[in-house]
N, C-alpha and C positions, 0 to 999 in steps of 0.2 A: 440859398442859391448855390449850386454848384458850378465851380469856375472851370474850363476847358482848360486845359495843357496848353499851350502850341507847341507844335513841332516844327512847322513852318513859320519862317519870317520877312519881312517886304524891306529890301538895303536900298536906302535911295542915297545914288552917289551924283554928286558934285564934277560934270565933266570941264575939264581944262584945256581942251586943245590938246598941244603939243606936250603941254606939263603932266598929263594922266588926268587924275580923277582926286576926291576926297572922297569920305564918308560923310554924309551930311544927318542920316539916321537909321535906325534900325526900326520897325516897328512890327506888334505881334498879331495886328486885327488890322482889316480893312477899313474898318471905324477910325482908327488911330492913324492908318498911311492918308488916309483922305481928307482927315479935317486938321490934322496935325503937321504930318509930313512935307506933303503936295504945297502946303501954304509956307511954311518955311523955308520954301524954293526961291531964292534972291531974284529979282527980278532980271532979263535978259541972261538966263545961265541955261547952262543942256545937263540935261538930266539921263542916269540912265538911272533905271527901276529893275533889282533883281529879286527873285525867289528863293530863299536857300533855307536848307536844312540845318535846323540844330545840331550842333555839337558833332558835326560833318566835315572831314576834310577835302569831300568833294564837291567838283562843279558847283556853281547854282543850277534850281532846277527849269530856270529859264531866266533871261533875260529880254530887257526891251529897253531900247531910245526911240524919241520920237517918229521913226521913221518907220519902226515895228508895232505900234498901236492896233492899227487892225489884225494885225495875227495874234493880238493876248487873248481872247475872246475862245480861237481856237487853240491855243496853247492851254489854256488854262479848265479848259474842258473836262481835263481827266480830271483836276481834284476838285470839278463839280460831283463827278460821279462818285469820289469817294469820300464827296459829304466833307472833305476841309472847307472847301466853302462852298456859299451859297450860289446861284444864278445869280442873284440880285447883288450879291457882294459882290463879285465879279463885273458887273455892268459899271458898279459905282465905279471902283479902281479905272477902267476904262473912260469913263467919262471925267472922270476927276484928273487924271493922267493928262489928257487930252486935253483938257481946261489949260490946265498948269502950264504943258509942252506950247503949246497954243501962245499964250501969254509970255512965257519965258524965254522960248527959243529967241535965238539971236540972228 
């Protein structure tokens, strides 16, 4: 079986209010932000979810809190088209996100 690189990876950070943010994790597949990540999410906490580039000192290449949910769908469009990932990986994050934001929010 040959294993895919990533280049891309999903920061799910820990938001605080007025304190900032933590890192709560980093992870390199959709499989792993959704059954892994997303559940790790303490319960009543705000979450934001970014995209960023390996070994990059720039931006992420998007970010989202609960409140940007529906636009990940069309953010995330372009790297359906260049086949980082899937339509369906994409949905999961979306729905799994939304679970989690859903249940966690405060």
């Amino acid at each position: 079986m040959t294993m895919t690189f990533r280049k891309l990876y999903w920061a799910v950070e820990i938001l605080n209010g007025n304190q900032g943010c933590h890192l709560q994790g980093v992870y390199t597949s959709t499989h792993d932000l959704c059954d892994i990540g997303f559940k790790a999410v303490p319960e009543g906490t705000r979450i934001r979810l970014s995209l960023v580039k390996l070994d990059s000192a720039n931006a992420a290449l998007g970010t989202w809190t609960f409140e940007e949910i529906d636009q990940m769908g069309t953010d995330l469009q372009a790297f359906v088209e260049t086949k980082e990932f899937t339509a369906p990986e994409v949905q999961d994050v979306i729905s799994a996100f939304r679970q989690t934001a859903t249940t966690t929010a405060a």
